[in-house]
N, C-alpha and C positions, 0 to 999 in steps of 0.2 A: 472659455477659450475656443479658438476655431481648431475641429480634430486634426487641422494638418497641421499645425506651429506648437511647439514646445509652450508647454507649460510656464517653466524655467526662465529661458532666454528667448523664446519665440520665435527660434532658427524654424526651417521648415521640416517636418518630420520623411524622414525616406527610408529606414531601417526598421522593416518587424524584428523584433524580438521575439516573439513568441505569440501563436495563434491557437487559442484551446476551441474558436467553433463557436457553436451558439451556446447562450447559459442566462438562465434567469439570474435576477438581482441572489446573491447569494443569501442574506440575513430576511429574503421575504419569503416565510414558512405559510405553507398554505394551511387555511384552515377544513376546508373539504377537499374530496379527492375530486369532485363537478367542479372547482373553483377553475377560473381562466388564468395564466399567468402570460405577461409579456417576456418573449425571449430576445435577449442582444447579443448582436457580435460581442466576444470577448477577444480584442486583438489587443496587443501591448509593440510600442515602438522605442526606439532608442533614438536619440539626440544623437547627432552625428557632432555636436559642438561641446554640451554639456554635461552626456553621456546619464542623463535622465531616461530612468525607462520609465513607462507611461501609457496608460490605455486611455481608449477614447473615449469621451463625455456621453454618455447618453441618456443616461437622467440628474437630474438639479440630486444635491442635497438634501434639500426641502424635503424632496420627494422618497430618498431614502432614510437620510436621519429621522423625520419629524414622530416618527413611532419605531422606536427602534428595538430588535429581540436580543441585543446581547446586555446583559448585565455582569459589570466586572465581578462583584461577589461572590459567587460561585464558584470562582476559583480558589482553592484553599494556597496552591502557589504564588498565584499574582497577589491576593492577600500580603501575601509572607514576602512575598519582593517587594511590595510599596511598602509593608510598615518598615522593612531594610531601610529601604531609599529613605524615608522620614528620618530614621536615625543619621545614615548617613550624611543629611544636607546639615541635622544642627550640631550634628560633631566640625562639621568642616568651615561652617560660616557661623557656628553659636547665636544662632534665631532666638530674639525675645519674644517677648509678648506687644512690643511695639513693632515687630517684625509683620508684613503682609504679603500672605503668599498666595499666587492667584495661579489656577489650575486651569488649560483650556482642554475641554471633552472631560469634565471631570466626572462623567459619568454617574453612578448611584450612591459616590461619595465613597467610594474603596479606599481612596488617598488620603483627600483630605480631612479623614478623622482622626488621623492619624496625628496628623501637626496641628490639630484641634485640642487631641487630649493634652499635648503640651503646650498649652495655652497661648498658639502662635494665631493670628488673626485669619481668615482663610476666606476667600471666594472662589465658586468653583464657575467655569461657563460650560454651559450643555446644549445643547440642540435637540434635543428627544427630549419632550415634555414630560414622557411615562415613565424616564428615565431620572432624569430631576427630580421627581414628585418623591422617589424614593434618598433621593440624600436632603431633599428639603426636612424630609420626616426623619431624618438624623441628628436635626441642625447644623445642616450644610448649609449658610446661604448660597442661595443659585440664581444665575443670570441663564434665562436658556433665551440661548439667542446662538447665531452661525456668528464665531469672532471674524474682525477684520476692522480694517481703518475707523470704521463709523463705530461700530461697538468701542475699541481704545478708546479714540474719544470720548465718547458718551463716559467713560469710567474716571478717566481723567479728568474729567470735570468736576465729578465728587470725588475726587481724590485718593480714588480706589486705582493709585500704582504701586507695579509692584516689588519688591526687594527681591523677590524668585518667583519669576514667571515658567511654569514646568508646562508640560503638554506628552503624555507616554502613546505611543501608537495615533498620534492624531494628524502629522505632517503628512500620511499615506492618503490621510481624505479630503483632502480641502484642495478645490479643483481650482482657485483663485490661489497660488500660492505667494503671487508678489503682495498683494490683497494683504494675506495673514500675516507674512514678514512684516511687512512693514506697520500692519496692525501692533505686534510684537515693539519694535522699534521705538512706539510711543508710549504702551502701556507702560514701559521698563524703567525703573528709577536710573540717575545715572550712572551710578554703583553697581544696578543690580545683575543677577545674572538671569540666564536662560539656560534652562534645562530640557532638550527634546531624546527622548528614546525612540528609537525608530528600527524595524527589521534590516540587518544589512544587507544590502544588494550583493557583497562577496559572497555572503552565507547560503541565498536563497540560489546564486547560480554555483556554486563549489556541491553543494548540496542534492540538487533538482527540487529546489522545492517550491513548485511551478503552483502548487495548491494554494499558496499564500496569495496568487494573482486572483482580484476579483473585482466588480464593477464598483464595489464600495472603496477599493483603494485606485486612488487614480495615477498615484505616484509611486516607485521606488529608487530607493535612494543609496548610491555610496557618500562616502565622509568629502570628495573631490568634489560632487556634484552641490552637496547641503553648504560644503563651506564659500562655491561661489554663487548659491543663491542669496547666502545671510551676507555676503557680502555689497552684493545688490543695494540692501538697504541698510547698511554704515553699523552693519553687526558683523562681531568676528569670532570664529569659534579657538576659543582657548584650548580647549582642555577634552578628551574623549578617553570615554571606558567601553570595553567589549564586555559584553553582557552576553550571558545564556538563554536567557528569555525570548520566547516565540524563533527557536530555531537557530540565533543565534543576533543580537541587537545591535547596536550602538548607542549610549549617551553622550552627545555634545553637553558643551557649559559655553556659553557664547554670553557677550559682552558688547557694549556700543564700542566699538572702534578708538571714539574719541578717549574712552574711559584710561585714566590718568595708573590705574591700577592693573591694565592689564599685561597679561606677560603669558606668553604661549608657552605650552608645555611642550616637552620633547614627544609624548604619547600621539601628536597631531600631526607632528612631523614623520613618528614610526608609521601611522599607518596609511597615509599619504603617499609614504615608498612602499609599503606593501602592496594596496592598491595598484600603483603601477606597475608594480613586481609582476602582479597576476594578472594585467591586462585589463584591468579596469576603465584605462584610457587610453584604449585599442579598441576601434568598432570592427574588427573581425572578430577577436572575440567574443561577441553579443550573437554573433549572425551563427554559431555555431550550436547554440542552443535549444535549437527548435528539433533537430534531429534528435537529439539527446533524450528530449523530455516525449517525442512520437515511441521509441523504442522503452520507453520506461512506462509508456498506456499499455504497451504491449503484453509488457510482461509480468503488469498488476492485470491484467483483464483474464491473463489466459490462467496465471495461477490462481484468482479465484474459481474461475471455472472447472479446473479440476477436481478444486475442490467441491464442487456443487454435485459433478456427475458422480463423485463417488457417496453421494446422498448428504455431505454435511450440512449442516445450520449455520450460519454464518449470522451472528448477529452484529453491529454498530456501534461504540461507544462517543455518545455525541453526537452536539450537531451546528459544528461550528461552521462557517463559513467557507474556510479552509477545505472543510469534507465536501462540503456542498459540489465546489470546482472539481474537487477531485472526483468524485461521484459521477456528475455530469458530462467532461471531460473523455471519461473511462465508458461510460455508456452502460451505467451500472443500475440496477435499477431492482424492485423485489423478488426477481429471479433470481437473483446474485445476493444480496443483503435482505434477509428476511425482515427483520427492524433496525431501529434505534434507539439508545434511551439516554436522555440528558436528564443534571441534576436542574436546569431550569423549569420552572414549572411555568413559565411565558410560554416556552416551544412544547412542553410534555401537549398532546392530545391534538399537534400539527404533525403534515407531513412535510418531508423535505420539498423544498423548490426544484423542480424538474422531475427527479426522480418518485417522486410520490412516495418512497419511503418513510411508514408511519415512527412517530414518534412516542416514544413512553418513559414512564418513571422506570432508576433504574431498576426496581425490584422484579421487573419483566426477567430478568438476567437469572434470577435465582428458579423461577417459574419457568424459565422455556429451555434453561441449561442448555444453551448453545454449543457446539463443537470449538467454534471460532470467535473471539469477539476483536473486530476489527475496528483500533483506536484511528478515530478519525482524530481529533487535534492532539496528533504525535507528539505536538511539544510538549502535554501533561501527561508522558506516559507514563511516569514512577510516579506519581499521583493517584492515576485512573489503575495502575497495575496494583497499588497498595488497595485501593480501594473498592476492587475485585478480584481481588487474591481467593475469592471462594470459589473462586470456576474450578480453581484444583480440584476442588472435591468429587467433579463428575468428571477427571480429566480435559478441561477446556485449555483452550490456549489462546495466546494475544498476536494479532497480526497490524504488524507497524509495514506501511506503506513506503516511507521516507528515508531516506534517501534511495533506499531500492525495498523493495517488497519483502517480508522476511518474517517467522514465527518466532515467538518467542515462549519459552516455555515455563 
């Protein structure tokens, strides 16, 4: 896309939304602390038509997917929310074994083993080779390819469409978005449904949660914006659930238009008016965000630093994306966060992007008994807090960043 026109509708873009500065690719972990990194503008705009917020293009996919450091696995929550979602879809639509469900970004196959072990047929599409290789060796089969028009096709021709086409967190990356729609559009039986989960735009701005903005997401999205992009291309969204996940979500269920079966829920209609309730399609209330989220650098910068001068340790849990911005953002750096440590063993023995903050297993935690350990992906924090419940023992405590800076004991 050209950086001035919406994504979306291709109105011309005149509204920042929000400007965090300069910031490496957040998911590219350096391997040495000599290593060179490219840094970009991180600016994000709002759609004065479609109310798409939206940062600008400035590297391919290719270049960020094609080796990628997040693996879902790791998660013992997301885990536990896809095998959810797997019961949930064949309670509601009773999935056989004639049944074909196709997953785009299906990642290392977190999901679809799930509607595997119930002997539903499954294909998953990936883009990250390194990422693939590990749900191939699941028995995922895997299509790693970037979806869109020419992938549907190509699938539809062997007759790999699908009954539920799902995609969790992947609508935020795909910089072609009419491209994917309508990719969607074709692969979709005419019955079938679409399932997309995606962070809410109400959530990330009711919340401040400006950390979720990064060059790997090029899109975010309210339920107003997704239902007139799927409408674009002769999809309609039925049905939506608010989800806890990553801060606060939304799942649509979307259908061809023409489909003989479809019938909108009231839940589409509720939040539709909520939306508007709160100014979702109001571009003054976009413009007022920027202030919000400068006094909220503020006042994570200066209470870590207090914490520093009065000698504490302040260690990291994680090292997600999310932190990366946040880090960088804040101007935070191993004067302020001594390490990091993720349960990935990809990023264990890298340092963060920008801030050069080293990375380790977390058994560094029991070994360096930190004062502080500050949860970088807030959204696992009764996860990450169960699963370092032993800092009590040296008196430690957990610093959650989100939605305002705050200890927790």
């Amino acid at each position: 896309m050209s950086t001035e026109n919406c994504r979306c509708c291709g109105a011309a873009l005149k509204t920042v939304f929000l400007d965090l500065g300069i910031s490496p690719l957040a998911n590219s972990y350096v391997k040495s602390e000599n290593q060179m990194e490219n840094m970009y503008p991180l600016r994000t705009y709002v759609c004065e038509v479609c109310f798409l917020v939206q940062v600008q293009e400035y590297e391919s996919p290719e270049h960020i997917f094609s080796d990628y450091a997040y693996f879902s696995s790791y998660s013992d929550t997301w885990l536990s929310h896809s095998k959810n979602y797997v019961q949930h879809m064949m309670d509601k639509f009773h999935y056989t074994n004639e049944t074909q469900v196709v997953e785009i970004a299906s990642n290392d196959g977190y999901l679809l083993q799930y509607f595997k072990e119930k002997g539903v047929a499954v294909l998953g599409i990936e883009p990250a080779e390194n990422v693939a290789k590990v749900a191939v060796s699941k028995g995922i089969e895997t299509s790693v390819n970037f979806f869109g028009t020419s992938v549907a096709k190509e699938l539809k021709k062997e007759g790999k469409v699908a009954d539920l086409l799902l995609g969790n967190n992947v609508l935020a990356h795909v910089p072609d978005l009419n491209d994917f729609v309508a990719g969607m559009n074709i692969l979709l039986k005419p019955q079938g449904t679409i399932t997309m989960e995606f962070p809410h735009l109400l959530q990330l701005i009711e919340h401040n949660q400006f950390d979720t903005i990064y060059h790997e997401h090029y899109s975010y999205f309210s339920l107003t914006t997704v239902i007139r992009l799927f409408k674009q291309h002769h999809l309609t969204v039925y049905d939506v659930e608010q989800l806890s996940t990553h801060g606060g979500s939304i799942r649509i269920y979307a259908t061809h238009s023409e489909n003989p079966d479809l019938l909108i829920q009231p839940s589409v209609h509720e939040l539709l008016a909520k939306e508007d309730e709160l100014g979702m399609t109001n571009i003054e209330m976009y413009r007022g965000f920027q202030a919000r989220i400068v006094q909220l650098k503020r006042r994570i910068t200066k209470f870590l630093i207090e914490l520093k001068d009065e000698g504490k340790i302040i260690a990291g849990y994680g090292a997600p994306a999310k932190g990366n911005t946040l880090i960088n953002y804040c101007g935070i750096d191993c004067d302020i966060i001594d390490f990091t440590v993720d349960r990935s063993t990809y990023k264990q023995g890298t340092f963060l992007p920008g801030s050069r903050i080293p990375v380790y297993s977390p058994e560094k935690l029991k070994l360096a008994q930190p004062d502080y350990v500050f949860i970088l992906p807030w959204n696992l924090k009764d996860e990450i807090m169960e699963q370092t419940s032993f800092i009590h023992e040296w008196g430690g405590k957990w610093i959650l960043p989100i939605p305002d800076i705050h200890i927790v004991e």
